[in-house]
C-alpha positions in Angstrom: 24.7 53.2 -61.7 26.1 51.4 -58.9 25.0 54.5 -56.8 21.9 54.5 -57.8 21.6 51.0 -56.7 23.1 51.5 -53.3 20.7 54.1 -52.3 17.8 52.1 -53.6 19.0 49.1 -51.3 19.3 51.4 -48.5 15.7 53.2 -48.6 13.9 49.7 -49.0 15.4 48.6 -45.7 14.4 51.9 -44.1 11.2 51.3 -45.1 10.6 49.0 -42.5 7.9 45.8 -42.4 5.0 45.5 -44.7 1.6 45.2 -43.3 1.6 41.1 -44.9 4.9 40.4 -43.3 3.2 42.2 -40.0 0.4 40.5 -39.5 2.4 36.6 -40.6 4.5 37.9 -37.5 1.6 38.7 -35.1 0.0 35.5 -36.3 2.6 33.1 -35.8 3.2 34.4 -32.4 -0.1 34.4 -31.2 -0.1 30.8 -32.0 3.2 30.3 -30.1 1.7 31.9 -27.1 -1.6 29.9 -27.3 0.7 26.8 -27.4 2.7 28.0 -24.4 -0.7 28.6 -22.5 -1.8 25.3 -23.3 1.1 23.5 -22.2 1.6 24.7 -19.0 -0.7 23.6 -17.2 -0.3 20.0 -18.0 3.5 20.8 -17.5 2.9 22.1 -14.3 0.7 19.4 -13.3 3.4 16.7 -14.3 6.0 18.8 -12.6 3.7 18.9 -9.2 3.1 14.8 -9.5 6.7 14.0 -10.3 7.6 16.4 -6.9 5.0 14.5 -5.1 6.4 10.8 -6.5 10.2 11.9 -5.2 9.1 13.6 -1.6 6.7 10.2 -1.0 9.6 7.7 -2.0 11.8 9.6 0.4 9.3 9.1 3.4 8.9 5.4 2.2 12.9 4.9 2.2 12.9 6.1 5.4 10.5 4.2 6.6 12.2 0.9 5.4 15.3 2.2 6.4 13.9 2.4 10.4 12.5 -0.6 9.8 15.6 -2.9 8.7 17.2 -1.4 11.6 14.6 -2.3 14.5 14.1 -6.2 13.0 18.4 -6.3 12.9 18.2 -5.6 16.5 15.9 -8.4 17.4 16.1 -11.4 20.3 15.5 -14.3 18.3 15.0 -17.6 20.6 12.4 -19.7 19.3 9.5 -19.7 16.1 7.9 -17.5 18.2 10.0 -14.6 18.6 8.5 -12.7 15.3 4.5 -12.8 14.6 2.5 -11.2 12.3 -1.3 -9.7 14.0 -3.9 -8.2 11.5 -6.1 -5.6 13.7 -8.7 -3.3 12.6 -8.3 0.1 14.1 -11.4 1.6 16.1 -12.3 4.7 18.4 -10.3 2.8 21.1 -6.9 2.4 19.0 -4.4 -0.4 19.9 -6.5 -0.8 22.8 -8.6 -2.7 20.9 -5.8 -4.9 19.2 -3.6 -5.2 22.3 -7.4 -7.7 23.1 -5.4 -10.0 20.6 -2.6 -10.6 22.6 -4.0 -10.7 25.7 -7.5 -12.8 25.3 -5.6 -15.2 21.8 -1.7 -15.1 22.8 -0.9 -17.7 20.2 -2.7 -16.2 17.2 -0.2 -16.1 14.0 -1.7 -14.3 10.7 -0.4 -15.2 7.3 -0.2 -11.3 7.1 -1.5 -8.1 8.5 -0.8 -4.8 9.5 1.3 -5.1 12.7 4.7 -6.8 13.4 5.9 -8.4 17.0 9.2 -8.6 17.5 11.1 -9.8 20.5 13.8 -7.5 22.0 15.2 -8.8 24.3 14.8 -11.9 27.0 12.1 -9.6 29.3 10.6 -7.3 26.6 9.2 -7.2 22.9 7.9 -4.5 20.9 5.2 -3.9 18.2 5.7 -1.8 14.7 2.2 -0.6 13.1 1.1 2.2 11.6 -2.7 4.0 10.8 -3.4 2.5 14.4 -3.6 5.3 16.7 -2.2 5.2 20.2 -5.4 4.9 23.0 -5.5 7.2 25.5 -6.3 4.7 27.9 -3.1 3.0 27.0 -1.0 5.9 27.4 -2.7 6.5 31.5 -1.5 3.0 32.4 2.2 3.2 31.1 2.3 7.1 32.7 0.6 5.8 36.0 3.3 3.0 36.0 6.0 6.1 36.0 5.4 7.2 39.0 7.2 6.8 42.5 5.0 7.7 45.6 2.5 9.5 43.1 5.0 11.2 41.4 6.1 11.6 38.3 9.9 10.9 37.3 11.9 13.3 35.8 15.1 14.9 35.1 16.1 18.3 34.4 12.2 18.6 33.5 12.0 15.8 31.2 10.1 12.9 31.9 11.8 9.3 31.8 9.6 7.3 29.3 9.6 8.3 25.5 5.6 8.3 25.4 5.6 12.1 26.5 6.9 13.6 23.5 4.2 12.3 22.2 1.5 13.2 24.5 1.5 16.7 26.2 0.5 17.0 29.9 -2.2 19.6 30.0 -4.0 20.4 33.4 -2.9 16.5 34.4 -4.6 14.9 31.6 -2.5 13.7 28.1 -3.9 14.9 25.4 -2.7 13.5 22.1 -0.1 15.8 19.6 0.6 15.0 16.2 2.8 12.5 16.8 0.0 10.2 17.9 -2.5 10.4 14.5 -3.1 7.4 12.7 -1.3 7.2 9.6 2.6 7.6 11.1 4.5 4.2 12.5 4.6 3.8 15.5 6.9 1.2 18.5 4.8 0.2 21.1 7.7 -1.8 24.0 5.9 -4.8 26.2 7.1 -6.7 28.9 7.3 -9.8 27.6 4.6 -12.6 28.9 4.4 -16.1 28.3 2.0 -18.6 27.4 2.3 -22.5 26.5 1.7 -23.7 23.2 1.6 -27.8 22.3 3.0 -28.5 19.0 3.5 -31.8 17.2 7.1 -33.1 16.4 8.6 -35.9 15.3 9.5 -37.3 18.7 5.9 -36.4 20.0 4.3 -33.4 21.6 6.2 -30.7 23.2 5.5 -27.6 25.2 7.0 -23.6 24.2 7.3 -20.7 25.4 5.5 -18.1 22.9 6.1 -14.7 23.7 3.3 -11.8 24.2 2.8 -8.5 25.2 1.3 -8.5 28.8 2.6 -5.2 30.3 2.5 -1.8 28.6 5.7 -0.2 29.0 6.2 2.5 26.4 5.5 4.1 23.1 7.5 6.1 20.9 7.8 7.4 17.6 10.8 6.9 15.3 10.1 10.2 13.3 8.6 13.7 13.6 5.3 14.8 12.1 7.3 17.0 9.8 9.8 13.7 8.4 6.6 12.9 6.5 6.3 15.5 4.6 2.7 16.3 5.2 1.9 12.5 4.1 0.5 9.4 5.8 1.6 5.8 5.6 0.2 2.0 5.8 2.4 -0.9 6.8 1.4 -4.2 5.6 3.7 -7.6 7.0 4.1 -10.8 4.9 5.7 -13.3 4.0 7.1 -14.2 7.0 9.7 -17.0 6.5 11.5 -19.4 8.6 15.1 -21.7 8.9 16.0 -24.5 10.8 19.3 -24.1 12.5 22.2 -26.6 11.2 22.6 -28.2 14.4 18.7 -28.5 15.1 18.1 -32.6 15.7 14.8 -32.6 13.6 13.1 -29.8 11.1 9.5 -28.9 13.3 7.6 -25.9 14.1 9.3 -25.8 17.5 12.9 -25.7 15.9 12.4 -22.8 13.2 13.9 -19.6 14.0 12.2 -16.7 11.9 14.4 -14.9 9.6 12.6 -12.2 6.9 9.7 -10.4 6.6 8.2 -8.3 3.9 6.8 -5.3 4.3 4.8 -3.0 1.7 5.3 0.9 2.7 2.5 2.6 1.3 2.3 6.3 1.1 -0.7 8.5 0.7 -1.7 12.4 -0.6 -3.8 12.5 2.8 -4.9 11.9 6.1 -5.4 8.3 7.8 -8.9 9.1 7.1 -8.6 9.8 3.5 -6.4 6.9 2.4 -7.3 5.5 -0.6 -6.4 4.7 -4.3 -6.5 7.5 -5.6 -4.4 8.8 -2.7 -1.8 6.6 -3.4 1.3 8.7 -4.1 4.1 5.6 -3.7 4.4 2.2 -2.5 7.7 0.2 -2.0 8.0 -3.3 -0.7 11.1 -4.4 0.7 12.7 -7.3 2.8 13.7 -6.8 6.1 16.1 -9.4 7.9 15.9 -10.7 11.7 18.8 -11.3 13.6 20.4 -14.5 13.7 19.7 -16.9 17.1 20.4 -15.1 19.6 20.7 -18.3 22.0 23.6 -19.9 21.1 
């Protein structure tokens, strides 16, 4: 009897699958694969956005990061050491908004998209970004370079920073990467002065408000390639001010600047295509000035 069972046992599970349980198999994973195929293009495309997010707050870290750096190293000697300029860009570049300085020397926006700083006592420098570098601009600081008609160099390299950015071809610069709108940029000034009248307690007094007057050099703080294949848009605010313990009164002439904020915004595109939908990131952050540099 109990080999009789045994052997019955043992030919059922030769037998194999029946067709029902076949076709309950093949449905069920057809279904899974449909799912799978269904979901992996959204997972993809979640994966791919998420990728994007990450490489975009990199560039905008390292943006701020350059940033902090270049206000921590400033020349702080009066209110008007730090300003704040909103330009429009144009076919002429920061020729067109170096017309600010020069034609309104005392103009101070509430906010905008480029930053003066003060560098030292004889020179100041501007931070901006999807403001392209003139070519015009370029020709004065790399006529300035020369000595007897020359160019200076050493061991084949050329002494000002602006010529990593533009190539010599044939005599005439002709703009690389580096120089497209959408990257930040330094532009370096000899510093000029003009007189401003403000109101204090004890009457009317005259300052010194510095202002670039003399081109003197350009450079980029980062590659083409640090960005990842992105572009960016710098926007200054906020821009906020102390009076010094010993100062004798609290007036516009005795504020020393001493924070900034600056929105980092990162876009899926070129300067030209920066929009909303672009947007991949944006990070605003504080960046500190140095203390008064006078005393």
């Amino acid at each position: 009897m109990i080999k009789r069972l045994h052997a019955k046992s043992h030919n059922r599970r030769n037998a194999g699958y029946t067709l029902v349980e076949l076709l309950v198999s093949m449905t069920l994973t057809a279904i899974f694969a449909t799912a799978v195929v269904a979901i992996m293009p959204s997972a993809t495309k979640i994966y791919m956005q998420i990728q994007d997010t990450s490489r975009a707050q990199v560039v905008a870290d390292m943006v701020v990061d350059a940033l902090r750096k270049e206000c921590a190293d400033s020349y702080i000697d009066d209110f008007a050491s730090v300003r704040i300029i909103n330009a429009a860009d144009s076919d002429e570049g920061d020729k067109d908004f170096l017309k600010i300085f020069e034609t309104s020397p005392l103009r101070f926006d509430s906010e905008g998209n480029v930053l003066v700083i003060r560098k030292s006592a004889g020179y100041c420098e501007t931070i901006y970004s999807g403001i392209n570098i003139s070519g015009t601009n370029y020709l004065s600081v790399h006529e300035d370079d020369r000595i007897n008609g020359t160019l200076r160099e050493e061991n084949g390299i050329s002494s000002r920073a602006v010529y990593r950015l533009f190539p010599i071809v044939n005599g005439s610069a002709t703009p690389s990467n580096e120089t497209l709108q959408g990257y930040v940029h330094y532009g370096y000034y000899m510093c000029g002065k003009a007189p401003k009248a403000v109101t204090t307690s004890g009457g009317p007094k005259t300052v010194n408000c510095v202002f670039p007057a003399s081109r003197y050099d350009y450079t980029n703080p980062f590659t083409n390639d640090a960005y990842n294949g992105y572009t960016v848009k710098l926007f200054f605010s906020d821009l906020k001010y102390t009076v010094p313990a010993d100062a004798a009164e609290d007036n516009e002439y005795t504020r020393r600047p001493t924070t900034v904020r600056v929105t980092v915004n990162v876009y899926r595109s070129d300067y030209g295509g920066q929009s909303d939908n672009s947007l991949l990131y944006s990070r605003t952050a504080l960046l500190v000035f140095a203390e008064d540099t006078t005393k």
